[in-house]
C-alpha positions in Angstrom: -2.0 -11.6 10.9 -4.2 -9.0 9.4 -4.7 -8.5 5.6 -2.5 -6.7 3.3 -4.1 -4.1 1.2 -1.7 -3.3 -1.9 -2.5 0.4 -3.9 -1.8 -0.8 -7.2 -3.8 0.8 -10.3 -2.2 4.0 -10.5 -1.5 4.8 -14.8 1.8 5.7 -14.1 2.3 8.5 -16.4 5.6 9.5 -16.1 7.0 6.3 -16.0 5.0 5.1 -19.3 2.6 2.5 -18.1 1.7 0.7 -14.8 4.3 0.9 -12.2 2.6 -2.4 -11.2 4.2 -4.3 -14.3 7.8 -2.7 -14.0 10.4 -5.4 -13.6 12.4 -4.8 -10.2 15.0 -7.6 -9.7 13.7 -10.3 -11.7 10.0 -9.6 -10.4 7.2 -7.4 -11.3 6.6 -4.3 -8.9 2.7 -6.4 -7.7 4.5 -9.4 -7.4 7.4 -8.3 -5.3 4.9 -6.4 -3.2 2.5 -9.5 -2.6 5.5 -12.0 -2.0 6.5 -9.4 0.8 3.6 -9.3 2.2 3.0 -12.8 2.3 6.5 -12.8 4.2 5.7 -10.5 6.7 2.5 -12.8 7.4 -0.1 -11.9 6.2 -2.3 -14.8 5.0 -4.7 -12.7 2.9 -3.2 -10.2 0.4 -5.6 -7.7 -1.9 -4.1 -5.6 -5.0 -5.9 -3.4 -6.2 -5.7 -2.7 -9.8 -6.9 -1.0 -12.8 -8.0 -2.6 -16.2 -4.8 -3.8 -17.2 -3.8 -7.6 -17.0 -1.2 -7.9 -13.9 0.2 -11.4 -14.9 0.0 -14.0 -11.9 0.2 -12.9 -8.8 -0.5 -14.9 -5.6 -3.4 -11.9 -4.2 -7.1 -11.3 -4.6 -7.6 -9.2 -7.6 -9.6 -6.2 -7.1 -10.2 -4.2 -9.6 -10.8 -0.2 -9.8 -12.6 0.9 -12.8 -12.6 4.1 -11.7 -8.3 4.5 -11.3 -8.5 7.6 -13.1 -10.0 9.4 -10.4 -6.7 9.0 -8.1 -5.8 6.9 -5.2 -9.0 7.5 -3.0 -10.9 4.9 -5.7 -8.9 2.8 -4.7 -8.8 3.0 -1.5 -12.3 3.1 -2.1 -12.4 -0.4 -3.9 -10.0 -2.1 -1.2 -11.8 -1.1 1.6 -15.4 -2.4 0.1 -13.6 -6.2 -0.8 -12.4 -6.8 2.7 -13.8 -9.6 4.5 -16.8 -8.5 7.1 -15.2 -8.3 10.4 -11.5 -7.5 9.0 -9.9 -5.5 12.0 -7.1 -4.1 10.8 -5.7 -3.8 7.4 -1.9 -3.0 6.3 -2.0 -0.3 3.5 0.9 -0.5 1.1 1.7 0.9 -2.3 3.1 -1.2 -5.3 5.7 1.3 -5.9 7.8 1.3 -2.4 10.8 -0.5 -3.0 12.8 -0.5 0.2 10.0 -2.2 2.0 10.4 -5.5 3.3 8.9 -8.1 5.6 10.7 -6.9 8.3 9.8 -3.6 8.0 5.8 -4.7 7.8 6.3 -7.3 10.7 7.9 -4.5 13.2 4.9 -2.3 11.7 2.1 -4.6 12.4 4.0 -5.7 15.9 4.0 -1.5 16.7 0.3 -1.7 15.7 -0.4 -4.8 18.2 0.4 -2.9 21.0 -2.8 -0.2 20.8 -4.9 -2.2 17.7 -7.6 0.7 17.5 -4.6 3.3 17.2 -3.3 3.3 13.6 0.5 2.8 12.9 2.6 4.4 10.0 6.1 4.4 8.7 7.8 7.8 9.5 10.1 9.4 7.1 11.0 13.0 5.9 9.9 15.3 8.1 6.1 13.1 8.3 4.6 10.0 7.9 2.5 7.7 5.6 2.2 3.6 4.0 3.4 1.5 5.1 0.0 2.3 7.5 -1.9 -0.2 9.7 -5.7 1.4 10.1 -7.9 0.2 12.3 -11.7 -0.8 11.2 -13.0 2.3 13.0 -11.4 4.4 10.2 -12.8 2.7 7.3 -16.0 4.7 6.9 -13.4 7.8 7.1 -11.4 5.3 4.7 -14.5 5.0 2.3 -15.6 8.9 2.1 -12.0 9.7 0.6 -12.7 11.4 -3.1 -10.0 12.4 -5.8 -6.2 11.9 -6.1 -5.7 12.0 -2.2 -4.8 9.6 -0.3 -5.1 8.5 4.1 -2.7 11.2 5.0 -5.1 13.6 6.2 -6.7 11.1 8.5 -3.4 9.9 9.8 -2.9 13.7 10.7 -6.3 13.9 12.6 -5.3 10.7 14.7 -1.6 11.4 16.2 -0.7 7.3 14.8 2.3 5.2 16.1 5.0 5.7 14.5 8.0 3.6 12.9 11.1 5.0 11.6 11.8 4.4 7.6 14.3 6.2 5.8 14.0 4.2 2.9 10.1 5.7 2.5 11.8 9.0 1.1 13.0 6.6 -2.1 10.3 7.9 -5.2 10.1 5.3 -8.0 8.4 8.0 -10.5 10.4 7.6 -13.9 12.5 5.4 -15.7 15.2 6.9 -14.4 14.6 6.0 -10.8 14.0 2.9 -11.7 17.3 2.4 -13.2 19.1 4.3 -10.0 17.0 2.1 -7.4 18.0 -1.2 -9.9 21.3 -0.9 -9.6 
């Protein structure tokens, strides 16, 4: 199974602190997202977070000292503490509650079937993470700057896509973390 790439630093502003450390269900947001991944399969799972302490979690630590730039540091920082010759990685963001092991195996099976073509979840009227990339993006992977994200390259590449409704579900404030809790 390819690795599991968790975003994971972000500050979270509105919600007060690191969306990482919010309790969902009895489990911190990192942890649920690691034991999901592990789940799904994949043997080696990366978080990448900022300077904060994220408790125990079962994943390689990697840290982004540079979070306050936006979500292409660490994309940035995930990318460079892969394993030489990693394939394929699953990009996933702490904060995406309806995703489950289920949803990443079906991903990762959709990505198995053309492994050089990525594979994203599709929901709205587009698509993002859950993503599978393949390693030929990762250069385009590691010249991302600012708050920004894969998206653009996933536009430039026409990727497989998986139906999630559930990817439309924001978890910005307090107060959707007390609607998605209940």
């Amino acid at each position: 199974m390819i690795p599991a790439l968790i975003m994971a630093a972000g500050s979270g502003r509105r919600m007060g602190g690191p969306k990482a450390l919010l309790v969902f269900h009895g489990e911190t947001l990192l942890q649920r997202a690691v034991r999901v991944a592990r789940e799904a399969g994949c043997a080696e799972v990366f978080a990448v977070v900022a300077d904060w302490d994220p408790g125990p979690v079962a994943a390689t630590l990697v840290r982004n000292l540079a979070a306050q730039e936006g979500m292409a540091s660490s994309i940035r920082a995930g990318i460079k503490a892969l394993p030489i010759g990693t394939e394929r990685i699953l990009l996933l963001a702490v904060d995406m509650v309806a995703v489950d092991a289920d949803l990443l195996r079906s991903l990762v099976a959709l990505s198995d079937l053309d492994p050089t073509r990525p594979a994203a979840c599709s929901y709205g009227e587009g698509f993002g993470i859950p993503v599978v990339l393949p390693q030929r993006l990762f250069p385009a992977l590691l010249a991302l700057s600012g708050d920004r994200g894969a998206k653009a390259i996933l536009q430039q590449e026409s990727p497989a896509t998986l139906p999630f409704p559930g990817g439309l579900q924001d978890l910005d404030t307090p107060e959707d973390l007390a609607r998605l809790s209940r």
